[in-house]
C-alpha positions as CSV (number, residue, x, y, z in Angstrom):
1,X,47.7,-6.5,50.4
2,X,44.5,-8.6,50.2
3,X,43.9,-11.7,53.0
4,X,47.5,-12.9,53.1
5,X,50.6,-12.0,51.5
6,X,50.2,-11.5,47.9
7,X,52.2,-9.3,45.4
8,X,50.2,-7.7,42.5
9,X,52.5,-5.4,40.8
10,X,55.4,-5.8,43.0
11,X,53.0,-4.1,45.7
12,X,51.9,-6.1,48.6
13,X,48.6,-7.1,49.4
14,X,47.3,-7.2,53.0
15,X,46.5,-9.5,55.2
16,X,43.1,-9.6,57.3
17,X,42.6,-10.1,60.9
18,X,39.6,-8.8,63.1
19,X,37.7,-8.3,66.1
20,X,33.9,-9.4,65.5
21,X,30.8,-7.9,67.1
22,X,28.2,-10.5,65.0
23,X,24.7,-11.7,64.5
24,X,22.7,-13.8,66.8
25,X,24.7,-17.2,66.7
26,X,28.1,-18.2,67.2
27,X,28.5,-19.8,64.1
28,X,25.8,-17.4,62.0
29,X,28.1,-15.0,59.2
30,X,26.8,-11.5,58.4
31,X,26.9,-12.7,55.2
32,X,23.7,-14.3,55.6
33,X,21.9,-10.9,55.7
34,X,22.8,-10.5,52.0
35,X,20.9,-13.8,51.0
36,X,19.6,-13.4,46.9
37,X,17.2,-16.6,48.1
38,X,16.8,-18.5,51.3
39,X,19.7,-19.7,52.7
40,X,20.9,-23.3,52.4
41,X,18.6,-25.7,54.0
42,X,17.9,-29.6,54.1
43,X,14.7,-30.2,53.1
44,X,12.6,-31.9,55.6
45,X,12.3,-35.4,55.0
46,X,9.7,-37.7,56.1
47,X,9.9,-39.3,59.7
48,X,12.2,-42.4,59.7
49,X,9.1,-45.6,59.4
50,X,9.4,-47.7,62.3
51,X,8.0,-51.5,62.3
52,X,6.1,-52.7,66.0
53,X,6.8,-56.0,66.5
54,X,4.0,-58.2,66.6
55,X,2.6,-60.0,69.7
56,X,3.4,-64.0,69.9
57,X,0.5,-65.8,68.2
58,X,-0.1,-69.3,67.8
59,X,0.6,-70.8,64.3
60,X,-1.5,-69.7,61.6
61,X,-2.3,-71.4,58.4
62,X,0.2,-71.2,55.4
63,X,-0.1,-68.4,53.8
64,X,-1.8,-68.1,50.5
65,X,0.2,-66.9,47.4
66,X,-0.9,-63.7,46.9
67,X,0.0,-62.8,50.9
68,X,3.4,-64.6,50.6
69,X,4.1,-62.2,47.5
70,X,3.3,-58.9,49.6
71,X,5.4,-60.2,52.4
72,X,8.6,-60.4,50.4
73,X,7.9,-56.9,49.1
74,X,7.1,-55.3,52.6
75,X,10.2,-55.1,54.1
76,X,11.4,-52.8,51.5
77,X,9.0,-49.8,52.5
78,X,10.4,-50.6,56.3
79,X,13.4,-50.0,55.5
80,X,14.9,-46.5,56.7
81,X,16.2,-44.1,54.4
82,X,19.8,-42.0,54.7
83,X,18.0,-38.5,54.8
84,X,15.3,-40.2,57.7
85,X,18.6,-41.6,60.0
86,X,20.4,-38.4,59.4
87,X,17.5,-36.1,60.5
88,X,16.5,-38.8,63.5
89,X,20.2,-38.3,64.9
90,X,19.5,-34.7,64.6
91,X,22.3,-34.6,61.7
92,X,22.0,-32.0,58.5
93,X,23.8,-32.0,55.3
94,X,24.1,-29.3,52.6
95,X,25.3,-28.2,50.0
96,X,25.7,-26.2,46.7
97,X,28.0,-26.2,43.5
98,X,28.5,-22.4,41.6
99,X,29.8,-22.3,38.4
100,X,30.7,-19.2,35.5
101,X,32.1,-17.6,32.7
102,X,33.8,-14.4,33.6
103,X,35.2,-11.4,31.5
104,X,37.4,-8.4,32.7
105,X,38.6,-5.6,30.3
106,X,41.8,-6.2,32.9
107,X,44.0,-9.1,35.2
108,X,40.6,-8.7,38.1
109,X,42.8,-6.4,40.1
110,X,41.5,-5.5,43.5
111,X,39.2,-8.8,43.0
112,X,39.1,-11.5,46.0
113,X,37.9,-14.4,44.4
114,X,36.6,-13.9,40.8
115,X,41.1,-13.7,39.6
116,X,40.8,-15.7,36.9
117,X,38.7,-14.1,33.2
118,X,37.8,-15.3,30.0
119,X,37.3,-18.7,30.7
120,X,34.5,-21.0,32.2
121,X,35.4,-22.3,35.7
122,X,34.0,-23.9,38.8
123,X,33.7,-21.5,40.8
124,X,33.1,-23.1,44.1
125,X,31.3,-26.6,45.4
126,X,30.8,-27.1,49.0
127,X,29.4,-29.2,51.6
128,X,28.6,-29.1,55.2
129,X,27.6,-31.5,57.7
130,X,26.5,-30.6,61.3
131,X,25.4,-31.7,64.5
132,X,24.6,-28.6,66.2
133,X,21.9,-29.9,69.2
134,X,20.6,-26.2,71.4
135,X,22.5,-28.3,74.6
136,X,25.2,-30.1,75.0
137,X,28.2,-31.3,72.7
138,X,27.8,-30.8,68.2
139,X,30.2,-30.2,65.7
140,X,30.7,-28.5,62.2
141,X,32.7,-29.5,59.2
142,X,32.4,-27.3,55.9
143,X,34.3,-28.3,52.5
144,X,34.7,-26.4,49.6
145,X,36.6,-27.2,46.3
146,X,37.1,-25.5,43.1
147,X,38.7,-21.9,42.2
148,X,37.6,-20.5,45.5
149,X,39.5,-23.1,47.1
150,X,42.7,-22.3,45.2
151,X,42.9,-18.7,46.8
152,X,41.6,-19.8,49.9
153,X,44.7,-21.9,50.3
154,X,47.0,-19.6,48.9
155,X,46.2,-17.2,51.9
156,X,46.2,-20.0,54.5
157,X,49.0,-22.2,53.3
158,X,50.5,-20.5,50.1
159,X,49.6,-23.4,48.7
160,X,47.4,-24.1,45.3
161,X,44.9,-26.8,46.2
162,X,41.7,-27.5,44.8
163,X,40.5,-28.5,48.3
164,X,40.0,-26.3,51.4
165,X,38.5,-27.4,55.2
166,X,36.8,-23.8,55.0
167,X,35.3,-24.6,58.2
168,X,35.8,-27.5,61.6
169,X,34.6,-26.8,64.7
170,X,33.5,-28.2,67.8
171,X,30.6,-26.7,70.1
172,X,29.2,-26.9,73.3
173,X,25.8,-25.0,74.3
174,X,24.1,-24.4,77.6
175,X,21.4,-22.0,78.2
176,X,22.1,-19.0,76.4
177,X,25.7,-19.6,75.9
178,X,27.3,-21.1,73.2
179,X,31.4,-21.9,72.2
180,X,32.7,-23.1,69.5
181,X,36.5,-24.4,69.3
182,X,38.1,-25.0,65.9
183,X,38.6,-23.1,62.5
184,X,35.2,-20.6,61.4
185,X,34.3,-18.1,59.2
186,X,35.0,-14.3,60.1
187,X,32.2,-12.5,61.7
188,X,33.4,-9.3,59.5
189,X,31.4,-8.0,56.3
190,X,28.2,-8.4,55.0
191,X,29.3,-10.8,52.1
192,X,30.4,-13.6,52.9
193,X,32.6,-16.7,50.9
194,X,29.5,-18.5,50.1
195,X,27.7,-18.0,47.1
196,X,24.6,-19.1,47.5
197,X,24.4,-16.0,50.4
198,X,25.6,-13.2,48.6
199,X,23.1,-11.1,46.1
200,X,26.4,-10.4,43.7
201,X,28.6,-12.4,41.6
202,X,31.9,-10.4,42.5
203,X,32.8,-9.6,46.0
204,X,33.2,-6.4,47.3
205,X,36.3,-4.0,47.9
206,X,35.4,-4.3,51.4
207,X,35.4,-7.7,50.9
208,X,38.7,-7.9,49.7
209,X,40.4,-5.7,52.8
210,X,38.8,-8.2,55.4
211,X,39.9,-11.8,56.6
212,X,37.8,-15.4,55.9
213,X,38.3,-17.4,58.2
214,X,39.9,-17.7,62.1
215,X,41.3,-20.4,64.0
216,X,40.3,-20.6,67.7
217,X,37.7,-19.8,70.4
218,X,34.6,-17.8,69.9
219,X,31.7,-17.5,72.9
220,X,27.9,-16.0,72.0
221,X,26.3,-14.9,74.5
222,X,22.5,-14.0,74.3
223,X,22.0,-11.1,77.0
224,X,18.2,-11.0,75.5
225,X,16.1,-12.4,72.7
226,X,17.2,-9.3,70.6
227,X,20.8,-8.5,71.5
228,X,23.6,-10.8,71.6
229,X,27.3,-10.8,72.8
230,X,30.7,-12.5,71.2
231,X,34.1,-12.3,72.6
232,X,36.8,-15.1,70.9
233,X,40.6,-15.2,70.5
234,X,42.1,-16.6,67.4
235,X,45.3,-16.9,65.8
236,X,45.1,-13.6,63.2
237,X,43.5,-13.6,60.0
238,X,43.4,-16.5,58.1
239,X,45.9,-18.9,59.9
240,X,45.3,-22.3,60.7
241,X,48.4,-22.8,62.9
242,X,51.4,-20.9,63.9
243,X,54.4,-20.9,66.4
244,X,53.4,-16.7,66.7
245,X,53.2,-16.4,70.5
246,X,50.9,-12.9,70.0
247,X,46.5,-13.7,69.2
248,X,44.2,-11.9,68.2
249,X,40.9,-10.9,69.8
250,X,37.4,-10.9,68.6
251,X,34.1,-9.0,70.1
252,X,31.2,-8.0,68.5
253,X,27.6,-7.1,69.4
254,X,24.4,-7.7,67.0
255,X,21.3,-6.4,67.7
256,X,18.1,-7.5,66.0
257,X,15.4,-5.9,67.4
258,X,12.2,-6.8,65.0
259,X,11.8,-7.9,61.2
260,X,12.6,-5.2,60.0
261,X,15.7,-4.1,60.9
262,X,19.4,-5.6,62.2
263,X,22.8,-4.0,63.7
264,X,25.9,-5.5,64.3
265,X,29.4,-4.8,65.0
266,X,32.4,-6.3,65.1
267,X,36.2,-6.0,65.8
268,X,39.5,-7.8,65.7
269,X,42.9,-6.4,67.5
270,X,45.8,-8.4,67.5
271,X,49.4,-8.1,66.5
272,X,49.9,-9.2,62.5
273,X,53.0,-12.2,62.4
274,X,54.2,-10.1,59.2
275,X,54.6,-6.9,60.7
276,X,55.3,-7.9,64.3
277,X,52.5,-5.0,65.0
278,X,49.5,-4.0,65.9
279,X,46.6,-4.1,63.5
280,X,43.1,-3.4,64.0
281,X,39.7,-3.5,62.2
282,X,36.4,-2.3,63.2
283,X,32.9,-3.2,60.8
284,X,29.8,-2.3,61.2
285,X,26.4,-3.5,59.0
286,X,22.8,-2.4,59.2
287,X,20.5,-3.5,57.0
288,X,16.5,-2.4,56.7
289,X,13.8,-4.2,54.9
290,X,11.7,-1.8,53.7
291,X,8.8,-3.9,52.3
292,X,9.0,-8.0,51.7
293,X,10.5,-7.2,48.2
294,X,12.9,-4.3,48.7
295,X,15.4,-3.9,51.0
296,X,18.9,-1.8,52.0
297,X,21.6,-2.6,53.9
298,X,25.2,-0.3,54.7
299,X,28.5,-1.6,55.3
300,X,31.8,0.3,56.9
301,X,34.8,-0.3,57.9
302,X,38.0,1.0,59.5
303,X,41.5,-0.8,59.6
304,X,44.9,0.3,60.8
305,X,48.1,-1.6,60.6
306,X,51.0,-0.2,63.0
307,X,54.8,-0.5,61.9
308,X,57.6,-1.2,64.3
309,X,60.3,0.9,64.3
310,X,58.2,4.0,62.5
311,X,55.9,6.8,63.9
312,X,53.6,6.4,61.0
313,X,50.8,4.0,60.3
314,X,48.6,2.3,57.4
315,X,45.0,3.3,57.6
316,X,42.3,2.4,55.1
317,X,38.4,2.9,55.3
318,X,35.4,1.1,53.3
319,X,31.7,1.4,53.0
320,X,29.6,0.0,50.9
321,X,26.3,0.3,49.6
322,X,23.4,-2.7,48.9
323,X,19.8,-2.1,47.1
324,X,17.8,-5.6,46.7
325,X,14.6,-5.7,45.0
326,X,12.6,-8.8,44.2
327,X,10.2,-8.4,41.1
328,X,8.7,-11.7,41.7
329,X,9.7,-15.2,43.0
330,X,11.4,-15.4,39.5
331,X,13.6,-12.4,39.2
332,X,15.2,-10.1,41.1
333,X,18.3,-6.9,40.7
334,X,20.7,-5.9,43.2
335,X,22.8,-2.8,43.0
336,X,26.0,-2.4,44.9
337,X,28.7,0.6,45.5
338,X,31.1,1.4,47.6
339,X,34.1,3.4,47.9
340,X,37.9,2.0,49.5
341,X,39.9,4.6,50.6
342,X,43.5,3.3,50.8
343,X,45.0,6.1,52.4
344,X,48.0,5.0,52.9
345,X,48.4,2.3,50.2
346,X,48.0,-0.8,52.3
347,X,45.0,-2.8,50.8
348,X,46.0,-2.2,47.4
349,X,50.0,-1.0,47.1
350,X,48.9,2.4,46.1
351,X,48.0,5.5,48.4
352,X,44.5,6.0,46.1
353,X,40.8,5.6,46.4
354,X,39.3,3.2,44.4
355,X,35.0,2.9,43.4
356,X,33.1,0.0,41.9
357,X,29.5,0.2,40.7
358,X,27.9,-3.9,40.2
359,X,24.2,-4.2,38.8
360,X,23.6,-8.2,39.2
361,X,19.9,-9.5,38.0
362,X,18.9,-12.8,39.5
363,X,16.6,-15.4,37.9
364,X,15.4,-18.8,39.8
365,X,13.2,-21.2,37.1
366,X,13.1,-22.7,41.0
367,X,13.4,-22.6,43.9
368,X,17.5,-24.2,44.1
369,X,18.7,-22.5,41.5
370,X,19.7,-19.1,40.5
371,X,20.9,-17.9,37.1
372,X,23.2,-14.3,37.4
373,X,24.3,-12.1,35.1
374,X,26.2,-9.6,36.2
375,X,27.9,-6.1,34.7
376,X,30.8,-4.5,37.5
377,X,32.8,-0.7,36.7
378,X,36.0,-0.3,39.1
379,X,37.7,3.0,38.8
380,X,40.7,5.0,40.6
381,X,42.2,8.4,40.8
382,X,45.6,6.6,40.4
383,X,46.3,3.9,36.9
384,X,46.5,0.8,38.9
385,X,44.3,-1.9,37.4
386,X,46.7,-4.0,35.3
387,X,46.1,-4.9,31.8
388,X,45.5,-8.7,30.7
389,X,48.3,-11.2,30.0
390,X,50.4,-9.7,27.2
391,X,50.1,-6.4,28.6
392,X,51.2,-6.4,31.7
393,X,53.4,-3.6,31.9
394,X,50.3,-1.2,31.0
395,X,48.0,0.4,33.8
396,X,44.6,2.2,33.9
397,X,42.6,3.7,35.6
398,X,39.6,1.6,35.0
399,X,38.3,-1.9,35.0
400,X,35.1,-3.0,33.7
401,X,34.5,-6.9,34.0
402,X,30.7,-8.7,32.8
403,X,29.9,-12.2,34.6
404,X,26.9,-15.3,34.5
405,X,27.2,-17.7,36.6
406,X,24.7,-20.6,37.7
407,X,24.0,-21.5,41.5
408,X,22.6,-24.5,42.8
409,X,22.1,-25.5,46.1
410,X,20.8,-28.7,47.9
């Protein structure tokens, strides 16, 4: 059962919640290690121009013709722009828009975001304006619309919206501590929702057994310039609001201690609202950069989901498996793999273990914009992928799926 209740084949798919030991910031995503480019940043604009007032004079002569025409065209180039108020208020704005065309041999079983196939679609546009000062008082608000938004909802809400407050937040920092108060992104997983920070087209199986978002409290602590703390309560995977009286809690470590390599870990333990019971995930991610053009990174994971009035339990383990390699500034290939072992059938409805094999190739004509085309293989030792519309009733035990899709970020 994926992030929140879902039925694929009569089977549910799970929920997420977690517990998250994460990178050096409180609102920084381990997602952000998996970057195909830089991350999305505001380009720098020029300093805001400022006008000093001129002394008191006595009167001058009129002012020829020629002067008088400069004068009415002077003002305009002391005039502020948007981008030089924004930045002077310490303010920064960004954005991206992804869009694609996306075929699967099957219905995307086991997929988190890419569902729908065979058609062009926007995949995701988003936004984010933040205030985020080292002291004192900021704030956070990330939109996104588009497909992404659709299932993003589903899982909060059960609703179908095009539109989703992905992330709102408050923040206060002093010294080396910093909270946040609101609704952010899970500190779980090396891929994260946006696409602009993920190497791949498709998420990840692992992806796909792991929660979004949280709503609540998270603390970071930095105990030194290389290791940092986060403890948070929340209100389970993926809910916004609930009258649940039971929370879950968050902790994670990340440790970073050069250039070249980074550890964190992370994990949620709270009861579900579905199941009344315990549930549990642990992840860990470290990730080497081998030279400035090739680099690897490993991601597992552990979950458990308790069951009242049962002596059993659901478990279910995940690792994955990343290979980037940069060519040039112009192209680039990353491989992924990764194996799910649903051992008891909770992440997918079917006690099975499931593999996927992606090759993505990345090419940027510049610098904020990506072009991907991308080939994924999903198998299983059980026929569970379900066959397109039409042919429904049919299962196999394969499903391959080829994608492009075009990034652009601002």
């Amino acid at each position: 059962m994926g992030r929140g209740v879902r039925i694929i084949n009569g089977n549910f798919l799970l929920q997420r919640i977690h517990f998250a030991w994460v990178l050096a910031a409180a609102a920084l995503t381990p997602g952000s290690l998996l970057a195909a480019t830089d991350p999305i940043t505001t380009a720098s604009p020029a300093q805001a121009a400022t006008a000093t007032p001129s002394a008191p004079a006595s009167p001058a002569e009129p002012a020829s013709p020629s002067a008088a025409t400069n004068a009415s065209v002077s003002p305009k180039s002391a005039t502020p722009k948007l981008s030089d108020i924004l930045e002077a208020s310490g303010i920064a704005v960004s954005g991206y828009v992804a869009a694609s065309y996306y075929h699967s041999s099957g219905d995307s079983t086991f997929h988190e975001l890419d569902i729908e196939h065979d058609s062009f679609q926007l995949d995701q546009a988003g936004a984010t304006i933040a205030y985020q000062p080292k002291e004192g008082f900021g704030a956070l608000v990330n939109l996104i619309a588009g497909e992404d938004a659709r299932v993003v909802n589903s899982y909060e809400h059960g609703t179908n919206g095009e539109f989703n407050v992905l992330q709102a937040f408050v923040q206060y920092a002093r010294g080396a501590l910093t909270v946040i108060g609101g609704k952010f992104l899970t500190l779980a997983g090396a891929e994260t929702i946006n696409p602009t920070l993920n190497t791949n087209f498709s998420r990840s199986l692992l992806y796909f057994s792991e929660p979004i978002s949280h709503t609540g409290l998270r603390a970071t602590y930095a105990i030194t310039d290389t290791l940092n703390a986060v403890v948070g309560i929340n209100n389970g995977w993926n809910t916004t609001s609930t009258s649940y009286g039971s929370k879950t809690g968050e902790l994670g470590l990340a440790w970073t201690p050069g250039k070249t390599f980074s550890w964190t870990a992370q994990a949620y333990v709270g009861k579900d609202q579905e199941y009344d019971a315990l549930r549990t995930l642990f992840d860990t991610i470290a990730t080497y950069n081998i030279n400035s053009s090739l680099w690897v990174s490993l991601n597992y994971s552990h979950g458990e989901q308790d069951v009242r009035y049962t002596t059993g339990d659901y478990n279910w383990d995940v690792i994955a498996g990343y290979v980037n390699y940069a060519f040039n500034d112009r192209w680039r290939v990353s491989l992924r793999g990764e194996l799910l072992a649903d051992h008891d059938g909770f992440v997918t409805g079917t006690p099975q273990d499931v593999e996927e094999g992606t090759v993505t190739v990345g090419y940027s004509p510049m610098k904020k914009f990506e072009l991907r085309l991308e080939g994924r293989y999903d198998t299983s030792n059980k026929p569970t992928f379900q066959g397109k519309s039409g042919d429904i009733a049919a299962f196999y035990d394969h499903q391959t799926g080829f994608a492009l899709q075009g990034v652009y970020k601002f």
